[in-house]
C-alpha positions in Angstrom: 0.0 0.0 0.0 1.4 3.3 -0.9 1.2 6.0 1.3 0.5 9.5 0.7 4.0 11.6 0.4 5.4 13.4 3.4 8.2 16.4 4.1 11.1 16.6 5.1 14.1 18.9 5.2 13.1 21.6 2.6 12.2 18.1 0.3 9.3 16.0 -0.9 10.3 12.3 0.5 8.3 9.5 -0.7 7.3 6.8 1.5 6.3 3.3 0.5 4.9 0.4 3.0 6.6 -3.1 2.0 7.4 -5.5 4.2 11.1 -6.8 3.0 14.2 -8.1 4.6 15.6 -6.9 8.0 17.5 -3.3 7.9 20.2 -5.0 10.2 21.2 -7.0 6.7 23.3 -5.9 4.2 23.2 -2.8 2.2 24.5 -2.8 -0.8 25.7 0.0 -3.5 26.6 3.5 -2.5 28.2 6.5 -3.2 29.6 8.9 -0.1 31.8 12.0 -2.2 32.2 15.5 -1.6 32.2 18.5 -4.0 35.9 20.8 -3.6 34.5 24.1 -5.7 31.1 24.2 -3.7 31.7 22.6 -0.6 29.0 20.4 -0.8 28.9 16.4 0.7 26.9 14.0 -0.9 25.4 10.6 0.1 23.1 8.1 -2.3 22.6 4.7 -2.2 20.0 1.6 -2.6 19.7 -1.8 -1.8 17.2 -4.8 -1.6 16.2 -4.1 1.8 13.7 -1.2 3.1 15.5 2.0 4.0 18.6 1.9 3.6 19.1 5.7 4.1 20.0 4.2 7.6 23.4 4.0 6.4 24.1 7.6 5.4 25.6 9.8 8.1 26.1 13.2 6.9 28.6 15.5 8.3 27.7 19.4 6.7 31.0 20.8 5.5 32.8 18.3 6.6 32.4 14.8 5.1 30.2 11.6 4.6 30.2 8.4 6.3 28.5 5.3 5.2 28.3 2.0 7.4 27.0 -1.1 5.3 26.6 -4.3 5.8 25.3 -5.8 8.8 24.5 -1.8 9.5 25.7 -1.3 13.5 24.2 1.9 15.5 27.0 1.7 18.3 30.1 1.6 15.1 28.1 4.2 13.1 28.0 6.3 16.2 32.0 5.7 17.0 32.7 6.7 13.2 30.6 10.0 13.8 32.6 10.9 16.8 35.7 10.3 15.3 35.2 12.3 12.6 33.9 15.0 14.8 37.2 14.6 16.1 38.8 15.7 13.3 40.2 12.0 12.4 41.2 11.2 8.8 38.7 8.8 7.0 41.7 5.8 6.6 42.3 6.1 10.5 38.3 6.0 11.0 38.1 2.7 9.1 41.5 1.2 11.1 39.7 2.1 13.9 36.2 0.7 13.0 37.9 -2.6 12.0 40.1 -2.3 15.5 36.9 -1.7 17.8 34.0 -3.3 16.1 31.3 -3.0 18.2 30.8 -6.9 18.1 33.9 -8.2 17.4 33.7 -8.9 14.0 34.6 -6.9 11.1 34.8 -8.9 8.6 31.2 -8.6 7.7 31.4 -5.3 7.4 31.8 -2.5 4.6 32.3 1.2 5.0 32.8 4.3 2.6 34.0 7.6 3.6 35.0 10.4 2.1 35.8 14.1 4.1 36.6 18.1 2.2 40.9 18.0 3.8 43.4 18.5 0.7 40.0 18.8 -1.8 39.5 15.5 -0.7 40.2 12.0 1.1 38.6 8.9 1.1 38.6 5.6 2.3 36.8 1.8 2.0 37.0 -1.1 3.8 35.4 -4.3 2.7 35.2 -6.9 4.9 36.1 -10.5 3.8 32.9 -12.4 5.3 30.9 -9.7 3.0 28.4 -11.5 0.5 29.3 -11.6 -2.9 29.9 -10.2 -4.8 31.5 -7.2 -2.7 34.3 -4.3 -3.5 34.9 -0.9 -3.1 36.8 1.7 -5.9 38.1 4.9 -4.3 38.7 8.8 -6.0 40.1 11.4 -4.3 36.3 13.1 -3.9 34.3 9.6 -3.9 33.9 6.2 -1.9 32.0 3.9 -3.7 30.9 0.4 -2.1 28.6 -2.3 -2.6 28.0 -6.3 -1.8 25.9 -8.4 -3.0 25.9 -7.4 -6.6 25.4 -8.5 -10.0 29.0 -7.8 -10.6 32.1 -5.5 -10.5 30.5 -3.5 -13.6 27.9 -2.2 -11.3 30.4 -0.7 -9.1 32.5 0.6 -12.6 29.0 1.9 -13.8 28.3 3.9 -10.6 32.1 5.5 -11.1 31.7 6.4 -14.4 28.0 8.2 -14.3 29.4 10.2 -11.0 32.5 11.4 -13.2 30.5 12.6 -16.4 30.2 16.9 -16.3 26.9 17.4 -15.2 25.5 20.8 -13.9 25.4 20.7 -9.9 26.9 17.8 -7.7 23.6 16.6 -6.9 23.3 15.8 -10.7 26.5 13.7 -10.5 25.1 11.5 -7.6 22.0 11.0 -9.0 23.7 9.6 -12.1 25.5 7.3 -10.1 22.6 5.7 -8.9 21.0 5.6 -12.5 24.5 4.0 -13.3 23.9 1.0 -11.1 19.7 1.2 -12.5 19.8 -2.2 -14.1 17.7 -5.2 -13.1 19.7 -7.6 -10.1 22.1 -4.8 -9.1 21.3 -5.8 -5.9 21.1 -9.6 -6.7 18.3 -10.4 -3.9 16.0 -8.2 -6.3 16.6 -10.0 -9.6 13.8 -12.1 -9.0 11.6 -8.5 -9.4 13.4 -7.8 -12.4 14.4 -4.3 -10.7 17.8 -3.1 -8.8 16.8 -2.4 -5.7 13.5 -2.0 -2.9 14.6 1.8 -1.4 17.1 4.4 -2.6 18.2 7.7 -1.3 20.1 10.8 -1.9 21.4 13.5 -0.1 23.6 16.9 -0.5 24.2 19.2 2.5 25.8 23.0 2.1 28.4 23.7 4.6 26.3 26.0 7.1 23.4 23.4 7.0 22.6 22.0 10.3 22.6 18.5 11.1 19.2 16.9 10.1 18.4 19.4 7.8 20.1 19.1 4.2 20.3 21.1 1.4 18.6 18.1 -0.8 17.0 15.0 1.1 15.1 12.6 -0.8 14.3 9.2 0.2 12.2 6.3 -1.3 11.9 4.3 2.1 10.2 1.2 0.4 8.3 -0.3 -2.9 6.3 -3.1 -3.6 7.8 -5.3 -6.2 6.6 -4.2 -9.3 8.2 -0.4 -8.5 11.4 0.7 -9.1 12.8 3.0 -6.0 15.3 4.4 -8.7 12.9 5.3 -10.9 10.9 7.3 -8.2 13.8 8.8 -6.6 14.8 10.2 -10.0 11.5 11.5 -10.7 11.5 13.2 -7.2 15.0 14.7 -7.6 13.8 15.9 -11.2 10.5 17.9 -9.3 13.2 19.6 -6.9 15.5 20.4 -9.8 12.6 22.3 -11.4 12.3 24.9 -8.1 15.8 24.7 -6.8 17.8 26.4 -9.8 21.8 27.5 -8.2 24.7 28.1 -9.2 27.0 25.0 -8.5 29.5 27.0 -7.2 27.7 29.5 -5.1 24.8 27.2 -3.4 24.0 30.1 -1.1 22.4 32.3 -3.6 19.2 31.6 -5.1 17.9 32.2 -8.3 14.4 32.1 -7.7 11.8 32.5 -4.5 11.0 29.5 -3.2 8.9 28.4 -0.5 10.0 24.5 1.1 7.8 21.9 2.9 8.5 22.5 6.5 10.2 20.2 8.5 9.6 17.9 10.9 6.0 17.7 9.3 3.7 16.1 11.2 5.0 18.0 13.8 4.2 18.1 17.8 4.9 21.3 19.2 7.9 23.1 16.9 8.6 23.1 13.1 10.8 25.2 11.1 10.1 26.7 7.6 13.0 27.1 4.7 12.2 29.9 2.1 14.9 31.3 -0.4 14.2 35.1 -1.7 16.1 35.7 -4.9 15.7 39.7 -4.2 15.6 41.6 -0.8 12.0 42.2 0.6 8.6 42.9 2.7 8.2 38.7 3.4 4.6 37.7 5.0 4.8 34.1 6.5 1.3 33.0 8.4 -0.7 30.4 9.5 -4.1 29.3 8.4 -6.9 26.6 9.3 -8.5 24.6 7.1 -11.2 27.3 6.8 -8.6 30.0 5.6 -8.3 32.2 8.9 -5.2 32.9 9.7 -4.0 31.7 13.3 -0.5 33.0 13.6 1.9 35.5 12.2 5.1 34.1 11.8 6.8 36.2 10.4 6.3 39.4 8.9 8.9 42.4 7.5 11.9 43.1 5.5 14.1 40.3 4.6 17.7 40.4 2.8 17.7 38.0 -0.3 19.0 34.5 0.1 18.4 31.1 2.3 16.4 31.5 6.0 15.0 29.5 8.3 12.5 30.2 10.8 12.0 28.3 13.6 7.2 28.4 15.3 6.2 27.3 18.0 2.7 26.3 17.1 1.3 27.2 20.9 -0.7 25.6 22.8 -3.9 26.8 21.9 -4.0 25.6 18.3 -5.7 21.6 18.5 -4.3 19.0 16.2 -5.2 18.9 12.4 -4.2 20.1 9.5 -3.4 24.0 8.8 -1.4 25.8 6.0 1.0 28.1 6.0 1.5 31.0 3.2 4.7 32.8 2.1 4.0 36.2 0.4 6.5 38.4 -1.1 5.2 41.3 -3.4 3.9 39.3 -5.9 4.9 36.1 -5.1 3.0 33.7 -3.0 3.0 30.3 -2.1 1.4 27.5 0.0 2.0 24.8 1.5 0.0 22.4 4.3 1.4 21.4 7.7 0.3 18.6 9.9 -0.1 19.6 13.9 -0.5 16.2 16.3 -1.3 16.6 20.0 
């Protein structure tokens, strides 16, 4: 059963319902890379199990990290912290293999990549791995995968990811259509598709943790969908209203109001607009009858990216309301989901 699509970080994220293999099993092919001009980090990946975006741990102007195969919370979490710490992605993997949090790294696989010397990366591919497994490195990418068709999906996910393309986010999307081809993840030949959930992601290097630049997600499908295919089609939708400049993310070229995030939401949310031109900005809140409810913002703005952080109060009950961006002539609106 397909659910209706949901919000999150300034994105349209599809979810699917489909029950599938275990998340604690492998993950399979991935790309973790980072952009030197822009500053950008990028993480995409999919695999034969339902959401695999577990794997992705995103470190804004710094670097990406991605634990795979028999996916661990406690050595994703001592990864994190030791790239908080400033450690070089080859001593993170030395010491994930040192300290697994099991004992046992040979199942494991990791790809990381960080923005030090316009970039280093690392894999490490552990020899209990299904087959078939590997890893190719570039100074800017880690790519990894098990239990796939083949090393040509691994060679095809390289060479889409180094064609020119416009922005980053184009090059990692291209590297997922690189591996789109049916049995890339071997468990799903038998629904003559590459994969049950896919992701991508891109953070800026002032975004804050949790709340990327791009972040789209196909959680699950049922057999006869292609996550790829979705994803692509969702990435193409946000290509159409994000238009900037590759190497200057921070200015927009267009006003643009994004689905605010978390959404459904308890008691605080925070809305992402982008003004390509200084001016008056009017942000409110409105029932499902159109009154207005709350104010959230409303004055002079500079051009650019903002955030606003609303507290929805407690008098407002649960439903559904809709909140309304105005600038001179522009307006736009979106709905928001408030649960008590």
């Amino acid at each position: 059963m397909r659910k209706l699509f949901s919000f999150a970080a300034g994105v349209v994220v599809a979810a699917m319902t489909w029950s599938s293999t275990s998340t604690l099993a492998q993950d399979t092919f991935s790309i973790a890379a980072i952009d030197p001009v822009s500053g950008q980090v990028g993480s995409a990946g999919a695999s034969c199990i339902a959401g695999c975006i577990i794997l992705s741990d995103v470190h804004p102007g710094t670097g990406i990290i991605h634990t795979q195969s028999f996916w661990n919370a406690q050595n994703q979490q001592y990864a994190r912290t030791l790239m908080n710490q400033g450690h070089a992605p080859e001593a993170i993997i030395d010491s994930l293999v040192a300290h697994d949090a099991q004992g046992n790294p040979t199942i494991r696989q990791y790809a990381i990549v960080d923005r030090v010397n316009d970039g280093r990366s690392a894999a490490y591919t552990g020899v209990n791995c299904f087959d078939y497994k590997n890893h190719i490195l570039g100074g800017s990418y880690s790519i990894a995968g098990n239990i796939l068709l083949g090393q040509q999906i691994l060679d095809w996910m390289e060479a889409a990811f180094l064609a020119p393309a416009d922005l980053f986010s184009d090059r990692l999307m291209a590297a997922l259509q690189g591996a789109n081809v049916s049995g890339a993840d071997t468990r799903c030949l038998q629904h003559g598709k590459p994969a049950i959930s896919a992701f991508i992601r891109v953070a800026l290097p002032g975004d804050a943790l949790g709340s990327y630049y791009l972040d789209l997600n196909v959680n699950n499908t049922p057999p006869e969908e292609n996550p790829i295919d979705i994803l692509q089609m969702l990435y193409d939708a946000w290509r159409e209203i994000v238009s900037v400049s590759p190497h200057s993310p921070s200015i927009p070229l267009h006003t643009v109001l994004y689905p605010n995030h978390p959404n459904p939401f308890f008691s605080s949310t925070v809305f992402r607009y982008e003004l390509e031109a200084p001016g008056h900005v009017m942000l409110g809140i409105y029932n499902a009858a159109g009154r207005e409810v709350a104010r959230v913002l409303d004055g002079p703005v500079a051009a650019g990216s903002h955030e606003v952080p609303w507290e929805s109060g407690r008098s407002l009950p649960s439903g559904v309301y809709f909140y309304r961006l105005q600038v001179g002539p522009f307006s736009q609106t979106r709905p928001l989901v408030l649960v008590r």
